[in-house]
SEKOLDO-237965 format. One record per residue: residue number from 1; residue in one letter; x, y, z of N, C-alpha, C, O in turn. Coordinates in pm, whole numbers, plus 50000, padded with zeros to 5 digits. Each point is the difference from the previous one (the first is absolute). Example, Ala and Ser with C-alpha at 12.3 -4.5 7.8 and 13.67 -1.06 7.14 Angstrom:
! residues 2
+-----+--------+-------+-------+-------+-------+-------+-------+-------+-------+-------+-------+-------+-------+
: num : residu :   nc1 :   nc2 :   nc3 :  cac1 :  cac2 :  cac3 :   cc1 :   cc2 :   cc3 :   oc1 :   oc2 :   oc3 :
+-----+--------+-------+-------+-------+-------+-------+-------+-------+-------+-------+-------+-------+-------+
:   1 :      a : 51319 : 49431 : 50780 : 49911 : 50119 : 50000 : 50090 : 50120 : 50000 : 50104 : 49998 : 50066 :
:   2 :      s : 49861 : 50107 : 49862 : 50082 : 50119 : 50006 : 49923 : 50109 : 50073 : 50051 : 50111 : 50017 :
+-----+--------+-------+-------+-------+-------+-------+-------+-------+-------+-------+-------+-------+-------+
! end
This chain:
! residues 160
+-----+--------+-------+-------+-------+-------+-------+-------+-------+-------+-------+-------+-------+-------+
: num : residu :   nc1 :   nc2 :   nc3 :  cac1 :  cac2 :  cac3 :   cc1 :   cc2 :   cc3 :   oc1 :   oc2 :   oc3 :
+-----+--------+-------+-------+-------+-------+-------+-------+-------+-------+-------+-------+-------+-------+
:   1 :      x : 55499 : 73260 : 39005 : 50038 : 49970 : 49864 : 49904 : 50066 : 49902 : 49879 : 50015 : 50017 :
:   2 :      x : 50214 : 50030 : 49850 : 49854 : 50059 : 49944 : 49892 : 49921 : 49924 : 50049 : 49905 : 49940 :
:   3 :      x : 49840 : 50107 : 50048 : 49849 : 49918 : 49961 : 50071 : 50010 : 49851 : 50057 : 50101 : 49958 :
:   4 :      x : 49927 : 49763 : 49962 : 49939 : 50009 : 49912 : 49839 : 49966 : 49890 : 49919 : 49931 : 50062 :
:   5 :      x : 50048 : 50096 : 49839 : 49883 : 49962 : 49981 : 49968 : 49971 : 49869 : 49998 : 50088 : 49914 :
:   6 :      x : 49963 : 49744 : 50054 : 49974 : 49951 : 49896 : 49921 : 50083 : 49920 : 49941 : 50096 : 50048 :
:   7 :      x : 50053 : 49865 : 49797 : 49918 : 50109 : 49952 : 50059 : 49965 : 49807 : 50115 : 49992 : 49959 :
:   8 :      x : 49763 : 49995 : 49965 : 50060 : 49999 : 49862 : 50011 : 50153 : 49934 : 49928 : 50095 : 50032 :
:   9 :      x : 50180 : 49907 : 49869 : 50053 : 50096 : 49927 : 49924 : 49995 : 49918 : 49927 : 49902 : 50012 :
:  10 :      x : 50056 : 50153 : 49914 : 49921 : 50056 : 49903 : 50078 : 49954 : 49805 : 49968 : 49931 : 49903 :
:  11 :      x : 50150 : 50167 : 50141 : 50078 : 49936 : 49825 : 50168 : 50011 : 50077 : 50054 : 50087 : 50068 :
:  12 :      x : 49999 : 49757 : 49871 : 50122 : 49966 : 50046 : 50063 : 49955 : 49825 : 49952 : 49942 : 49902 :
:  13 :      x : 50150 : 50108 : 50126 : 50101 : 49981 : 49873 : 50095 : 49935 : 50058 : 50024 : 50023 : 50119 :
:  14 :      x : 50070 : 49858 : 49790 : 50072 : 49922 : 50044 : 50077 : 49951 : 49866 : 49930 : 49937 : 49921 :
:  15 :      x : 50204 : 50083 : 50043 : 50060 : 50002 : 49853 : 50103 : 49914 : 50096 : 49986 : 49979 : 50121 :
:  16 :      x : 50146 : 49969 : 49773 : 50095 : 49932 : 50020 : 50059 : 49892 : 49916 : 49944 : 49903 : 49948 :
:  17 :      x : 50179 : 50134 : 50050 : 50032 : 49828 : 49916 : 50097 : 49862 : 50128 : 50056 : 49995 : 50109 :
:  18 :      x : 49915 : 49942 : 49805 : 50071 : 49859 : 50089 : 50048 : 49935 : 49877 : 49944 : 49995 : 49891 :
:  19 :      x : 50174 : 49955 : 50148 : 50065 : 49924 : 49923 : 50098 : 49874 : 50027 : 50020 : 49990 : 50121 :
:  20 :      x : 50032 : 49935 : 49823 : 50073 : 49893 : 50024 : 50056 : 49950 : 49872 : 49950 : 50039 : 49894 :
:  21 :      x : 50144 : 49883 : 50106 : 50124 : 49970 : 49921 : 50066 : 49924 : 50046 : 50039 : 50025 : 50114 :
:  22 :      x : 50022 : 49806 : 49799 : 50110 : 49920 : 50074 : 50086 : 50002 : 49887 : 49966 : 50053 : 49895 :
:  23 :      x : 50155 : 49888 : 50123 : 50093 : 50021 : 49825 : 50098 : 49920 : 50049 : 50079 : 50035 : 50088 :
:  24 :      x : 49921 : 49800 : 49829 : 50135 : 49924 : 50044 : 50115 : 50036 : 49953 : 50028 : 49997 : 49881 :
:  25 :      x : 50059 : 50045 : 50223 : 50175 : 49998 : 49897 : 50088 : 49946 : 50049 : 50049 : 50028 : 50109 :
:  26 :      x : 49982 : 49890 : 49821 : 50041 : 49840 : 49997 : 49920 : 49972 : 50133 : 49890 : 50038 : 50039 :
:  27 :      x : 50202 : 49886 : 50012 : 49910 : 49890 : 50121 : 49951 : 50082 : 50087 : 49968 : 49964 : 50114 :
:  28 :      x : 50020 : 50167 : 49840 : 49939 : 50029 : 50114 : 49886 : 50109 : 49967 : 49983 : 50050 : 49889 :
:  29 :      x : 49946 : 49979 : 50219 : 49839 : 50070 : 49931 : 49991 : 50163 : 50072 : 49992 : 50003 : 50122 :
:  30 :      x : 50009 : 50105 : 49814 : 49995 : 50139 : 50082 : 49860 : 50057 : 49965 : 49960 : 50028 : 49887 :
:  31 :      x : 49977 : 49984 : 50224 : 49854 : 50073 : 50036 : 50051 : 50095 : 50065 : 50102 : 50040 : 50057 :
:  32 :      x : 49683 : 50006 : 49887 : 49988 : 50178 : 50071 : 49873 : 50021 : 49990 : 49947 : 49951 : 49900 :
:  33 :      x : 49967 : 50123 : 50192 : 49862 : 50020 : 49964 : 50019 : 50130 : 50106 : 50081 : 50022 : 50090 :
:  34 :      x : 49786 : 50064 : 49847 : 49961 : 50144 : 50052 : 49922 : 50049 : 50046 : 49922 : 50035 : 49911 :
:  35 :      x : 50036 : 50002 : 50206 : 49887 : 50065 : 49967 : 49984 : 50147 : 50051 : 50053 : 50057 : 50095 :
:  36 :      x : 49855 : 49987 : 49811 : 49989 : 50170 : 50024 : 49841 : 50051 : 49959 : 49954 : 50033 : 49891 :
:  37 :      x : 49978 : 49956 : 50255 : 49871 : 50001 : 50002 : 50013 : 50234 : 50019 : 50109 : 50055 : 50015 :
:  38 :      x : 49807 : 49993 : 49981 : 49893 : 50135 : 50067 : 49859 : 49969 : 50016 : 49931 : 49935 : 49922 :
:  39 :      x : 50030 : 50121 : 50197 : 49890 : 50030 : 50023 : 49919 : 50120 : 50050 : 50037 : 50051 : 50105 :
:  40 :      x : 49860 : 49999 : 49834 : 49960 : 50143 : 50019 : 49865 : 49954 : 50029 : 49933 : 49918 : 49937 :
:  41 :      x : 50029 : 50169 : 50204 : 49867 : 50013 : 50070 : 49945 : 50153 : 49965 : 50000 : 50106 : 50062 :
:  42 :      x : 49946 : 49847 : 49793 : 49894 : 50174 : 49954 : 49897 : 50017 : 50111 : 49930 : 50101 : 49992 :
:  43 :      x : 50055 : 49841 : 50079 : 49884 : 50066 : 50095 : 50070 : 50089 : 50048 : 49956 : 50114 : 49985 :
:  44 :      x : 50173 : 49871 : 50087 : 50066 : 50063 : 50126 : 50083 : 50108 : 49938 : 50039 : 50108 : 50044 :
:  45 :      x : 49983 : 49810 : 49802 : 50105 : 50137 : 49944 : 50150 : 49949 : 50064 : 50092 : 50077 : 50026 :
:  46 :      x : 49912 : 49762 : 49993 : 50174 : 49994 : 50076 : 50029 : 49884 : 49935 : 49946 : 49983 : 49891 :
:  47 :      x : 50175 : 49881 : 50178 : 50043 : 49910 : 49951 : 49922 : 49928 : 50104 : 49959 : 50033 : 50110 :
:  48 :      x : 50034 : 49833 : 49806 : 49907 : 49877 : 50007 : 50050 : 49922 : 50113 : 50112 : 49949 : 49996 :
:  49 :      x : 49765 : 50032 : 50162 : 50071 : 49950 : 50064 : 50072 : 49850 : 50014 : 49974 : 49925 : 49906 :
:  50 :      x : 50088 : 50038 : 50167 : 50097 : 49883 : 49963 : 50014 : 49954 : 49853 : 49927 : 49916 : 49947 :
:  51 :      x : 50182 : 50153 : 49988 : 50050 : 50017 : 49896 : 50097 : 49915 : 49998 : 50007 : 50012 : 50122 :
:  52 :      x : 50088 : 49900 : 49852 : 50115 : 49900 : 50006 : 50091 : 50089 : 49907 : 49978 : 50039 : 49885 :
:  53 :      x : 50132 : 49983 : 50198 : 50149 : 50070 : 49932 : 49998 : 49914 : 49870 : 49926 : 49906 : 49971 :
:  54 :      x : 50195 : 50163 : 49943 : 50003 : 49941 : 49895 : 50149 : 49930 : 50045 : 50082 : 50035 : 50085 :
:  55 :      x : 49915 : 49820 : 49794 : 50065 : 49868 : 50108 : 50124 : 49961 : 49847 : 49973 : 50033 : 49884 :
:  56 :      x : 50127 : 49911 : 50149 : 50068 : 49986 : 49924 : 50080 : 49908 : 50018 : 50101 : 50037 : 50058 :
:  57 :      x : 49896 : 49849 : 49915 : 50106 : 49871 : 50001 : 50037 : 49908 : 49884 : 49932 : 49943 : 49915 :
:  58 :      x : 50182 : 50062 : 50106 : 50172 : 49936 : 49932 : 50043 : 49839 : 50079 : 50048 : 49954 : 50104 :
:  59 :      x : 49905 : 50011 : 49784 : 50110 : 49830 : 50075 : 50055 : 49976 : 49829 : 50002 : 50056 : 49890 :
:  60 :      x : 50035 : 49826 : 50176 : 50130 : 49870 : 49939 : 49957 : 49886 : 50056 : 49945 : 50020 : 50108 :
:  61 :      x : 50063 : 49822 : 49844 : 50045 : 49902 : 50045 : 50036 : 49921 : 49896 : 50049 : 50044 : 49896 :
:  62 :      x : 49927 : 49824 : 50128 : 50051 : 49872 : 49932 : 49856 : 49892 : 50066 : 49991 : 49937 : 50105 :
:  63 :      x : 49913 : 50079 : 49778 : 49873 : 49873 : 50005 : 50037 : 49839 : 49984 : 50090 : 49967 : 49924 :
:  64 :      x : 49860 : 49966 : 50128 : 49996 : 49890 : 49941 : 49937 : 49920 : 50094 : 50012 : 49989 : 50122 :
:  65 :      x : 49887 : 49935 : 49756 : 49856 : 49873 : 50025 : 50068 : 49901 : 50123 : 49941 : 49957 : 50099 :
:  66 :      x : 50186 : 50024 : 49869 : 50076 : 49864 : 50051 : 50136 : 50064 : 50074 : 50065 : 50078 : 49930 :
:  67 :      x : 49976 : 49899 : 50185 : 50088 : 50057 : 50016 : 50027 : 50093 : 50068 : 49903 : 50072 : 50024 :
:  68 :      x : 50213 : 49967 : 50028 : 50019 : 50139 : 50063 : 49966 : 50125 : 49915 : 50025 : 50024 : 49882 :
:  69 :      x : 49899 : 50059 : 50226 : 49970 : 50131 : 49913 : 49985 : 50154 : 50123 : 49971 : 49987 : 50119 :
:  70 :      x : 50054 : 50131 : 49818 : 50000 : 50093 : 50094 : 49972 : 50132 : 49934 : 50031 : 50024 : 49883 :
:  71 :      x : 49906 : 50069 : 50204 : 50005 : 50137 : 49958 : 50011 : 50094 : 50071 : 49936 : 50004 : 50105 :
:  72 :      x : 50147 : 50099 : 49858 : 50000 : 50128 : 50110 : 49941 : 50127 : 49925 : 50020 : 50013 : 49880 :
:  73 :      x : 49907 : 50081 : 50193 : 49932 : 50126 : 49922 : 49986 : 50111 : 50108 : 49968 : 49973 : 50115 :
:  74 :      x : 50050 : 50123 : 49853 : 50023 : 50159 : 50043 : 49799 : 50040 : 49986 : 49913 : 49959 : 49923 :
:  75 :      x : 50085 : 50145 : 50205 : 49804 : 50015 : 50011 : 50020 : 50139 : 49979 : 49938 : 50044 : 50096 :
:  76 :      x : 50103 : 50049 : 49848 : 49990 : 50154 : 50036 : 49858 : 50031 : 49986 : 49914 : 49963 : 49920 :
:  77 :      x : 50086 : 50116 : 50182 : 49810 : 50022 : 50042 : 49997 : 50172 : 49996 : 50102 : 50023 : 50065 :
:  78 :      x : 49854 : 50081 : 49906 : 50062 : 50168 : 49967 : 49912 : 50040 : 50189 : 49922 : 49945 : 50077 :
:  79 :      x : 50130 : 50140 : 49917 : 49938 : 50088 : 50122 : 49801 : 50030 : 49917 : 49979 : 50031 : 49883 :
:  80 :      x : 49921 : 49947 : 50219 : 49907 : 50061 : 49979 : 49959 : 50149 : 50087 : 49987 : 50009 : 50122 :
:  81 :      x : 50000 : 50081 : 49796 : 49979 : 50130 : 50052 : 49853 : 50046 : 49934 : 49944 : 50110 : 50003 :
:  82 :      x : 50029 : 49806 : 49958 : 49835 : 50059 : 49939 : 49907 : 49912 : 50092 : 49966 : 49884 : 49975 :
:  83 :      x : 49993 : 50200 : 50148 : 49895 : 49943 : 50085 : 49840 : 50100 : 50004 : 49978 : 50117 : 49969 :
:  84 :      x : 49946 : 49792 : 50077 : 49840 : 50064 : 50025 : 50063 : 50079 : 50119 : 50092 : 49950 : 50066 :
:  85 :      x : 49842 : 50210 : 49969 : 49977 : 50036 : 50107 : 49860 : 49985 : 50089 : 49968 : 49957 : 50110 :
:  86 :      x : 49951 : 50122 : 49747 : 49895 : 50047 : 50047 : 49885 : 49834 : 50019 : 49938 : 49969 : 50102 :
:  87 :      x : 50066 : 49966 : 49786 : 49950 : 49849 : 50012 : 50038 : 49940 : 50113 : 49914 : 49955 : 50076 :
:  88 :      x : 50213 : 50036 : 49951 : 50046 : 49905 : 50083 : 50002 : 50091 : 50171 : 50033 : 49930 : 50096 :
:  89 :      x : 49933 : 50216 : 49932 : 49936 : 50017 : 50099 : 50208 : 50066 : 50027 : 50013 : 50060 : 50107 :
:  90 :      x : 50073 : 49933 : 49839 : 50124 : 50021 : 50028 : 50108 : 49858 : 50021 : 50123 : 50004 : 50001 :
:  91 :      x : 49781 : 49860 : 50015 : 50051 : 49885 : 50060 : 50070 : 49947 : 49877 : 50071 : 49902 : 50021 :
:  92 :      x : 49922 : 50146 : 49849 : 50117 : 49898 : 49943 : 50164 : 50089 : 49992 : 49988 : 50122 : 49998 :
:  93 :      x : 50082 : 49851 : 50000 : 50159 : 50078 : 50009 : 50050 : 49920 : 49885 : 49961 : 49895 : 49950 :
:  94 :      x : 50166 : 50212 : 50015 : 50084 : 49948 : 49878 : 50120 : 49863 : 50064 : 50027 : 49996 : 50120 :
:  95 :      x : 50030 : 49910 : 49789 : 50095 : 49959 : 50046 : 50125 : 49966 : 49926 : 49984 : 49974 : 49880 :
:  96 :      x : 50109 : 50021 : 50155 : 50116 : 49989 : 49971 : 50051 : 49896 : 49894 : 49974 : 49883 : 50029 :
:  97 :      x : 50072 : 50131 : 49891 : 50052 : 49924 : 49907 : 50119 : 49900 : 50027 : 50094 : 50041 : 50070 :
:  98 :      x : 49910 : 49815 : 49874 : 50082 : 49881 : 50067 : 50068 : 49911 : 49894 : 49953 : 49992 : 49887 :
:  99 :      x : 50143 : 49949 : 50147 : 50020 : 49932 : 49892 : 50034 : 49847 : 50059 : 50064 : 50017 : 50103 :
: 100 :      x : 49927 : 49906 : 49883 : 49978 : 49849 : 50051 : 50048 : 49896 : 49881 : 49964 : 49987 : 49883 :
: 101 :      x : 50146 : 49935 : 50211 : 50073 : 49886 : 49934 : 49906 : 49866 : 50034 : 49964 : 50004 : 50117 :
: 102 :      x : 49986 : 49880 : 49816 : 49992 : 49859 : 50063 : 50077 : 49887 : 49894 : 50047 : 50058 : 49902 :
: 103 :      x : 49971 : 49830 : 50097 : 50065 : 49919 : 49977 : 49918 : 49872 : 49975 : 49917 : 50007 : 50091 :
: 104 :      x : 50056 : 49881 : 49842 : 49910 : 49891 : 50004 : 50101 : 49898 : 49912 : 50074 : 50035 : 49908 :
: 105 :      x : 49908 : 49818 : 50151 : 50127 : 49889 : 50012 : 49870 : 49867 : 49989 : 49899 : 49984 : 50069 :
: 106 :      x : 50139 : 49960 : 49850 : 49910 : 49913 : 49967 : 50049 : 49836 : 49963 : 50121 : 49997 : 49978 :
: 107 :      x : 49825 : 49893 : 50013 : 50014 : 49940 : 49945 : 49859 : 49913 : 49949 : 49904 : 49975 : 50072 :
: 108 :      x : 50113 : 49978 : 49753 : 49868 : 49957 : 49939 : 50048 : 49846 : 50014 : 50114 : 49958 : 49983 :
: 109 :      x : 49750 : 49954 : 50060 : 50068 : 49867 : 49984 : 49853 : 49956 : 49898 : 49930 : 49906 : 50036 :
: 110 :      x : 50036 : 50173 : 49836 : 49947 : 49936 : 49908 : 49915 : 49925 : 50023 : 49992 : 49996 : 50123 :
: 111 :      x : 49909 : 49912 : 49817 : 49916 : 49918 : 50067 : 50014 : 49884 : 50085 : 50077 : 49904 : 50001 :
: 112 :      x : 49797 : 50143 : 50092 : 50051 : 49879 : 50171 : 49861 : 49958 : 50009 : 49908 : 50077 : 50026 :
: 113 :      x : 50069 : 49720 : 49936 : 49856 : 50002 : 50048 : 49904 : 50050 : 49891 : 50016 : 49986 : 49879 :
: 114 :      x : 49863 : 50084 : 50195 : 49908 : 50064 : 49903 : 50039 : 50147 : 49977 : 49932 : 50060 : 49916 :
: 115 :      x : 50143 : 49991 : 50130 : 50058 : 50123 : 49985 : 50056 : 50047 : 49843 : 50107 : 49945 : 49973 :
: 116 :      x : 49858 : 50117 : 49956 : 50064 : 50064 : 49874 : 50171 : 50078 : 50044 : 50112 : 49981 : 49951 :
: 117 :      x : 49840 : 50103 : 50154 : 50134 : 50072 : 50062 : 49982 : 49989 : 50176 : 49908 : 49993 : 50082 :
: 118 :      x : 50274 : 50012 : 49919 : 50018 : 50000 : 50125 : 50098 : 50087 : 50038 : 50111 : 49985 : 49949 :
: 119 :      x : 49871 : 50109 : 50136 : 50110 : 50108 : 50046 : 50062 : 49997 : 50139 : 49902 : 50043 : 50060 :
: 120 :      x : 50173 : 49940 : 50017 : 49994 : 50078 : 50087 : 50153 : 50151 : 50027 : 50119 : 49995 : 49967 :
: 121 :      x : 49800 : 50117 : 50102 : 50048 : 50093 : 49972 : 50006 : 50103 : 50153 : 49929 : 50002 : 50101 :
: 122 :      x : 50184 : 50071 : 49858 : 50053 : 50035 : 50137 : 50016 : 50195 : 49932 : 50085 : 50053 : 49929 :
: 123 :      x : 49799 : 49996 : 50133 : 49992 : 50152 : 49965 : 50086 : 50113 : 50124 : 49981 : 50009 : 50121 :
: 124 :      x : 50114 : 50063 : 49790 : 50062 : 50073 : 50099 : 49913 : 50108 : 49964 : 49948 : 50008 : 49889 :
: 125 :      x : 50029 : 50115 : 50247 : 49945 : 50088 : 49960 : 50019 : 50124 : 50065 : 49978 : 49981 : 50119 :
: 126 :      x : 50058 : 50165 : 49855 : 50015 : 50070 : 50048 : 50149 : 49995 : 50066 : 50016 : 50030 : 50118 :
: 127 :      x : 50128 : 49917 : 49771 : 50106 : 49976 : 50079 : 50094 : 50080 : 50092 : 50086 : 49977 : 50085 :
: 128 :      x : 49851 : 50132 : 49855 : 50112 : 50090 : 50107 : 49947 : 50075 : 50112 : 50061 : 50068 : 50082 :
: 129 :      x : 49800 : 49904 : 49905 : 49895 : 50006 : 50148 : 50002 : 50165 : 50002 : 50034 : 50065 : 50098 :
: 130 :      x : 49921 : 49993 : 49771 : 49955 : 50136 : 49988 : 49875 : 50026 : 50075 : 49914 : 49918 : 49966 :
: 131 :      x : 50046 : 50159 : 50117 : 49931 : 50047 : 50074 : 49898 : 50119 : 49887 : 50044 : 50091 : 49930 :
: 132 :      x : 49863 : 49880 : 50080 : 49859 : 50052 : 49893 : 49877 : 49943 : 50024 : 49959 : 49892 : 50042 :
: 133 :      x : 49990 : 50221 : 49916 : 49777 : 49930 : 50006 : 49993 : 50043 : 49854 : 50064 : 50088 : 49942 :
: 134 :      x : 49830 : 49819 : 50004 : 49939 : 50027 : 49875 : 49894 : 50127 : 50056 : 49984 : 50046 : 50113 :
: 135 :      x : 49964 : 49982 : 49777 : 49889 : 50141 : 50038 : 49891 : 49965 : 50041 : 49932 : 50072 : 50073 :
: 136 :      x : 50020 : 49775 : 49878 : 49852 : 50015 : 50041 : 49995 : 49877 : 50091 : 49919 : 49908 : 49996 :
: 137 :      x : 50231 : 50118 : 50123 : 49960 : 49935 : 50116 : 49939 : 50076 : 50091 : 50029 : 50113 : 50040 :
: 138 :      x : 49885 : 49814 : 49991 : 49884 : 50052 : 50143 : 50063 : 50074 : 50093 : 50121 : 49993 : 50024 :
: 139 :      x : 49785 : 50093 : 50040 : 50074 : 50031 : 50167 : 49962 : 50128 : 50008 : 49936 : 50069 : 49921 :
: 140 :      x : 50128 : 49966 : 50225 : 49976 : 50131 : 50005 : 50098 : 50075 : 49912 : 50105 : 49942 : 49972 :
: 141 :      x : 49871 : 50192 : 49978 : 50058 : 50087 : 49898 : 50132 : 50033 : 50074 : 49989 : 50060 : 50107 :
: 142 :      x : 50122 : 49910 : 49852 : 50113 : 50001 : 50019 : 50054 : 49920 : 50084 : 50112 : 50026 : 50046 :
: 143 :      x : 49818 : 49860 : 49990 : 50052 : 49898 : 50091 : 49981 : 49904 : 49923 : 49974 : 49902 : 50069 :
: 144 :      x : 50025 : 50069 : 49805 : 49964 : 49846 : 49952 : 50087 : 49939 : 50065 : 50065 : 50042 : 50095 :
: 145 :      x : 49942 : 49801 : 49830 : 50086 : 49926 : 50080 : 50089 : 49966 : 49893 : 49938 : 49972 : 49898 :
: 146 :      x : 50163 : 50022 : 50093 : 50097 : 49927 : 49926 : 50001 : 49893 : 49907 : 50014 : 49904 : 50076 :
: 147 :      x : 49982 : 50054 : 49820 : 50025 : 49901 : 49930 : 50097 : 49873 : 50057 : 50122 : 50014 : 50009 :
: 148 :      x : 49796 : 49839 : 50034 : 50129 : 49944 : 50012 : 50134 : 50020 : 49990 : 50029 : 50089 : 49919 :
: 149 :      x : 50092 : 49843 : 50151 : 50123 : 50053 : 49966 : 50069 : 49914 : 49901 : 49935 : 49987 : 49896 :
: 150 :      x : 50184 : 49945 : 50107 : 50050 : 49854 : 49968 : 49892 : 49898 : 50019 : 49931 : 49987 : 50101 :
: 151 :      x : 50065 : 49951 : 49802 : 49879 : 49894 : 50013 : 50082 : 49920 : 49911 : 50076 : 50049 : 49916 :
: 152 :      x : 49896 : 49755 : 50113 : 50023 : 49904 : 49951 : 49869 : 49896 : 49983 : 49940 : 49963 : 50101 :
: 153 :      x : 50032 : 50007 : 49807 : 49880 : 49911 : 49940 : 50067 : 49828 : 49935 : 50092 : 49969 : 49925 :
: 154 :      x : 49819 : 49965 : 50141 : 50055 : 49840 : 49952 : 49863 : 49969 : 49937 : 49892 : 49998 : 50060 :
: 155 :      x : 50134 : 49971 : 49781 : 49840 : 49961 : 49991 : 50040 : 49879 : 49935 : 50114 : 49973 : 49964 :
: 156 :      x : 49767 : 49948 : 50023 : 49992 : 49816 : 49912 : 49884 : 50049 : 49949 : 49896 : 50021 : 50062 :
: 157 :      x : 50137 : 50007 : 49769 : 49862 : 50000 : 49909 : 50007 : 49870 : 49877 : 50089 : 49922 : 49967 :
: 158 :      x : 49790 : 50096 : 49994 : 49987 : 49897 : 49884 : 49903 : 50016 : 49909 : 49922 : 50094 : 50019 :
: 159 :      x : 50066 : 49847 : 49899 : 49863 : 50055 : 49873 : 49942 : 49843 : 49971 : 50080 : 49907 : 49989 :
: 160 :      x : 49815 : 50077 : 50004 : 49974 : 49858 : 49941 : 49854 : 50051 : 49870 : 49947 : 49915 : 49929 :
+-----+--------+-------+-------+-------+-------+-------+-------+-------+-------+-------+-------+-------+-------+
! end
């Protein structure tokens, strides 16, 4: 496998915006947040290693404190093609761009006890079991491992 070897850079540049946005219309609430990081390694003269693609997600639902509530939102994640060679020894690779559905089903039962809020909530995720790795999963260079597939989450939260 090839060696790599820790070591600080000298001058690293790192720009980007991030953003987010919710907007009720009528009963119901449409979000979106962004992000679109670069990173440049002036020592090496290349792109900054483990860099995070730039990320893009779209939902909808219907909130509520009390009550049934739900949301579904779209993840578009872009292909990353700006990798370290010479830093990363050849070991980081570009990857493929994905787009990912999940789903979240809730119900609020308002205050319980000493509890301010009470949820419990049933997260769908990854529904159509798209096959993808984020970029800065581990592994050997071109073998990462996959991102979970279909996943289901049961959680009981509360705030006091």
């Amino acid at each position: 496998l090839p060696i790599k070897r820790t070591e600080n850079l000298d001058e690293v540049v790192i720009y980007g915006l991030e953003g987010g946005a919710s907007k009720a219309v009528g009963a119901f609430v449409v979000d979106g947040s962004f992000t679109w990081l670069r990173g440049e390694n002036k020592q090496d003269d290349e792109a900054l290693y483990q860099m995070p693609a730039h990320e893009l997600t779209l939902g909808i639902g219907q909130p509520a404190e009390r009550g049934f509530y739900w949301h579904a939102q779209l993840r578009a994640v872009a292909e990353q093609d700006r990798v370290a060679t010479r830093f990363s020894n050849g070991t980081e690779d570009g990857t493929s761009g994905f787009v990912t559905a999940d789903a979240s089903l809730g119900w609020g039962f308002g205050k319980v006890g000493v509890l301010q809020t009470a949820n419990l909530d049933a997260k769908l995720t990854n529904l159509f079991d798209k096959a993808y790795h984020e970029h800065l999963a581990d592994g050997v260079s071109g073998y990462e491992l996959e991102a979970p597939g279909r996943g289901i989450t049961l959680a009981l939260s509360g705030s006091f």
